[in-house]
N, C-alpha and C positions, 0 to 999 in steps of 0.2 A: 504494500500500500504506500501511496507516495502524498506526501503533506502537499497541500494546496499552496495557491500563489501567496505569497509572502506581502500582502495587500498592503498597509500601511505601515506594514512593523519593521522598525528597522533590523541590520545585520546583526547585530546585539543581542536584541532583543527577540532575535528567531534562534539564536545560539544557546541564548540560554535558554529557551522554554524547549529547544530538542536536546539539550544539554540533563535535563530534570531526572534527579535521580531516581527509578523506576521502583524499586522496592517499598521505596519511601513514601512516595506516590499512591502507590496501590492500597499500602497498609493504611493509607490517611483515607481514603474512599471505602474502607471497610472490608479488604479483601485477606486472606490471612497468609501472608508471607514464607512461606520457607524456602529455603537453601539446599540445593540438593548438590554435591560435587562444585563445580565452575560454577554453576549458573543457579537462578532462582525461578518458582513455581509458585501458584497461589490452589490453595487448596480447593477453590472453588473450578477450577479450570487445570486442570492437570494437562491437559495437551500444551499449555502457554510454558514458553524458556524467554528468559530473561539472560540475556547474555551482554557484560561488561557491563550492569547495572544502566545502560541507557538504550538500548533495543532488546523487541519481543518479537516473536513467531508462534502462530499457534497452529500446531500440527494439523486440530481437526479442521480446520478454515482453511488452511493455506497459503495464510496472510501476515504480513506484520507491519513495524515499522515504529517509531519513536514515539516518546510521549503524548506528542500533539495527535500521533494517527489512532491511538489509545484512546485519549477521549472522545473523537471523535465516531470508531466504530465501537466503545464499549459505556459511553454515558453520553450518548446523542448528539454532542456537543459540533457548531459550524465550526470551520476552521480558527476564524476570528474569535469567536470562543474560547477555545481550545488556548490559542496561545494566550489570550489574555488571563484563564483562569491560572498559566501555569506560571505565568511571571507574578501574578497576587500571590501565589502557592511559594514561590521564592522572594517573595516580600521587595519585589519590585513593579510592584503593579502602577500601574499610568499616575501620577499627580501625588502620588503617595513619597512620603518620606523613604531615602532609599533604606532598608532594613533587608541584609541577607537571611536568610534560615539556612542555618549549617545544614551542608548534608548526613546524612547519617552514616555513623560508620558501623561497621561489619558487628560490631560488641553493643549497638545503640539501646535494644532492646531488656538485653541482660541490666542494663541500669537500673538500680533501685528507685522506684517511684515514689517524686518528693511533688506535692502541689506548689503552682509558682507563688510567688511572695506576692501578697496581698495591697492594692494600691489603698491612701489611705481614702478617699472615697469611690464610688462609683458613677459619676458621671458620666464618662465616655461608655460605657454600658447599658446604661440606662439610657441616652439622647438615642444611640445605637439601635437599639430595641425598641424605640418608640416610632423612631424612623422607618423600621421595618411594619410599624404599626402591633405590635402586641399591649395588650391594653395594662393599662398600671398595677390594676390588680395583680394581674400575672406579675407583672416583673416582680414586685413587691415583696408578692409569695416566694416567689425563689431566691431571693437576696436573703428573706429576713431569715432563711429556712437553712441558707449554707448550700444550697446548691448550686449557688450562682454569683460571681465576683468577677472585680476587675482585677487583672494583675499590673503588677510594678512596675515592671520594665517595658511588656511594650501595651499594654495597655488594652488585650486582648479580653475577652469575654472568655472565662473557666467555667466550664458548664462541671460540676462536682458528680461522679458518679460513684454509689456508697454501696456495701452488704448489706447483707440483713443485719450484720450488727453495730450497723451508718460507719463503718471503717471507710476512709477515701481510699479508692481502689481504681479510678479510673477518672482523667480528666480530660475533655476535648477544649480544644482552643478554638474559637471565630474572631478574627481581626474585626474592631469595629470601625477602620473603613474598609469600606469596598466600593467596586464599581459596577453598579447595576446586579448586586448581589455575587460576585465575584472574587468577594475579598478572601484574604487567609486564612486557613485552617488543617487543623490539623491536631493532634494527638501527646499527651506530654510523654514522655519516654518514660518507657514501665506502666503505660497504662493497660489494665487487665479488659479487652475486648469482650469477654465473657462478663463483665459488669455494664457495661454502660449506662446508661441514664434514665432514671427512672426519679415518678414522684411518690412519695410514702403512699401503702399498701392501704385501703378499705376495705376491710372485710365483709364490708354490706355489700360490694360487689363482684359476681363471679366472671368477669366478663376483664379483659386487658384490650385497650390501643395500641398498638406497636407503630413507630414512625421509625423515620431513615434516621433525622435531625433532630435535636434538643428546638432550635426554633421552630421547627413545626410542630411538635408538640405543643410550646406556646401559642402557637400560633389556634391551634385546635380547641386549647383552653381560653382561648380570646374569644373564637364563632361559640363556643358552646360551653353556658353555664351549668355549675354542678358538677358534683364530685365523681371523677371516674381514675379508675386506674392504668397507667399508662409507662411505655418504656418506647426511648427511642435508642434506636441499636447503634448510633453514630456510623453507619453505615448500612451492608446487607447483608453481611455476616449475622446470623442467629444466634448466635453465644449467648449474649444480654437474654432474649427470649426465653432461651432455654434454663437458664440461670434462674431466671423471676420465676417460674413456672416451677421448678423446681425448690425454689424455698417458697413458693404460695399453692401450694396444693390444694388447696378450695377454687381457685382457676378453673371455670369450665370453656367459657368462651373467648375464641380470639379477633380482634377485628384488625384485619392488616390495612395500615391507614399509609401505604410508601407511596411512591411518588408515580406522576400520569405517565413517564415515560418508558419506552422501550426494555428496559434495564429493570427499572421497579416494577413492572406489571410483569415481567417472566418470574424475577425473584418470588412475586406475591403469590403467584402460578404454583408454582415451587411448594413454597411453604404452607400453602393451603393443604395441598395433594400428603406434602406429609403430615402437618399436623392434625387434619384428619383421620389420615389414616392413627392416629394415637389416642382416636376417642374427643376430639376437640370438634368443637361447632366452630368453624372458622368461616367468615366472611372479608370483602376486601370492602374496601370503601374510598374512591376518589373525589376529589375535591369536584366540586360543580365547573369549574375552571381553572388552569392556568396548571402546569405540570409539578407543582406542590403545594402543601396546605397554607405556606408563605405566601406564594404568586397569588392563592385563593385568595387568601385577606388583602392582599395587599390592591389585588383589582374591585373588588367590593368596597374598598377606602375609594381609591380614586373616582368610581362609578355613582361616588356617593350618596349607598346603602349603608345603615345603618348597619355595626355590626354589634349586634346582642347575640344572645339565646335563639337556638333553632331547636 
């Protein structure tokens, strides 16, 4: 596969975003990385070789080619897309202060997992998230609850993901800028994928949300008032799923609430068919518009509908 015309971006800037180190990448989209000999695989795709951490081939396609052709045949993404998510992804995204994200080295993961140092308020979080349009309530809840903060240094959104015995076990990072929802994110190192992000457990309800993203779970508790239970897997890796499910055993039903696209609706495919088959009532459920529960709210803001309780 061969990446498209190089349209507005300069040589630089097409360098680095085919430059983007591939394992790193992947495990930040929620895919689970390993190492086999030379090269790297993700458990979800066993015919995919990553070779010298910046090209892929996947045997059963017959295809490949660099970062930018990645998101384009494997998260929908236009070309212009593509490379502008990937320069956000290395903290050089258009108008933004230049900030590099080191790449990961071969040991990143073995790192003991420390939450980033806490800024002393959260402003840029909170303007961030209203921008997006989630409603105050929400943010409120998650700040005042610990599972949600600004960090120090660079000023990121720490989405806190906790056990059952609220141990921090996993934290996702979203830069609070971005461009046209494009900004930085990604993963702190040692984070436990089989945790991800969930809000405290109600017993009065049998039934779980599962989302891609920590914002669209906000985003879901902004359209819809009332206490339900929910985890978003910070990707499409099920670990988090399986994890919840397994310390909340009164769980009978699932609603797979991932994203309109390509990518999310096979996943949802996927995990219906299995969790099903394990005695679950599992349904999927898309947004009325826009290819996330984000894009949802964020076009009913601008369309300007009221967004309460449905």
């Amino acid at each position: 596969m061969r990446s498209g015309s190089s349209c507005h971006f300069t040589e630089e800037e097409m360098r680095l975003a085919r430059e983007t180190d591939l394992p790193t990448l992947l495990t930040s989209l929620g895919y689970r990385v390993k190492r086999i000999g030379r090269y790297h695989t993700t458990a979800e795709m066993d015919s995919l070789r990553i070779k010298d951490r910046r090209t892929w081939f996947r045997y059963s396609e017959n295809t490949g080619g660099d970062a930018i052709d990645f998101l384009r045949r494997f998260c929908g993404k236009s070309f212009p897309e593509a490379v502008e998510y990937l320069l956000a992804f290395r903290g050089q995204a258009r108008g933004s202060p230049v900030r590099k994200v080191p790449e990961a080295r071969e040991d990143e993961h073995s790192k003991p997992f420390t939450l980033p140092p806490k800024n002393v308020d959260d402003r840029r979080v909170f303007a961030y998230l209203r921008k997006r349009g989630i409603a105050l309530r929400v943010i409120r809840r998650f700040l005042a609850s610990g599972f949600l903060y600004e960090d120090a240094t660079h000023h990121n959104c720490v989405f806190v993901g906790r056990d059952g015995s609220g141990q921090a076990r996993y934290a996702g990072l979203r830069g609070t800028y971005d461009r046209d929802g494009k900004g930085f994110r990604g993963d702190v190192s040692g984070s436990e994928k089989d945790i991800g992000f969930s809000i405290p457990y109600d017993a009065a309800s049998q039934r779980v949300w599962v989302f891609e993203a920590p914002i669209d779970l906000m985003s879901y508790l902004t359209l819809h008032r009332g206490p339900i239970n929910a985890v978003a897997l910070c990707g499409l890796y099920d670990g988090a799923l399986r994890t919840y499910l397994r310390e909340h055993p009164g769980v009978q039903s699932i609603v797979l609430c991932l994203d309109a696209d390509q990518r999310g609706r096979e996943v949802a495919r996927q995990l219906r068919e299995k969790y099903s088959g394990e005695g679950y009532t599992v349904t999927v459920k898309e947004p009325a518009a826009g290819k996330d529960w984000n894009e949802y709210l964020q076009k009913r803001r601008s369309a300007g509908r009221e967004v309460r309780a449905m």
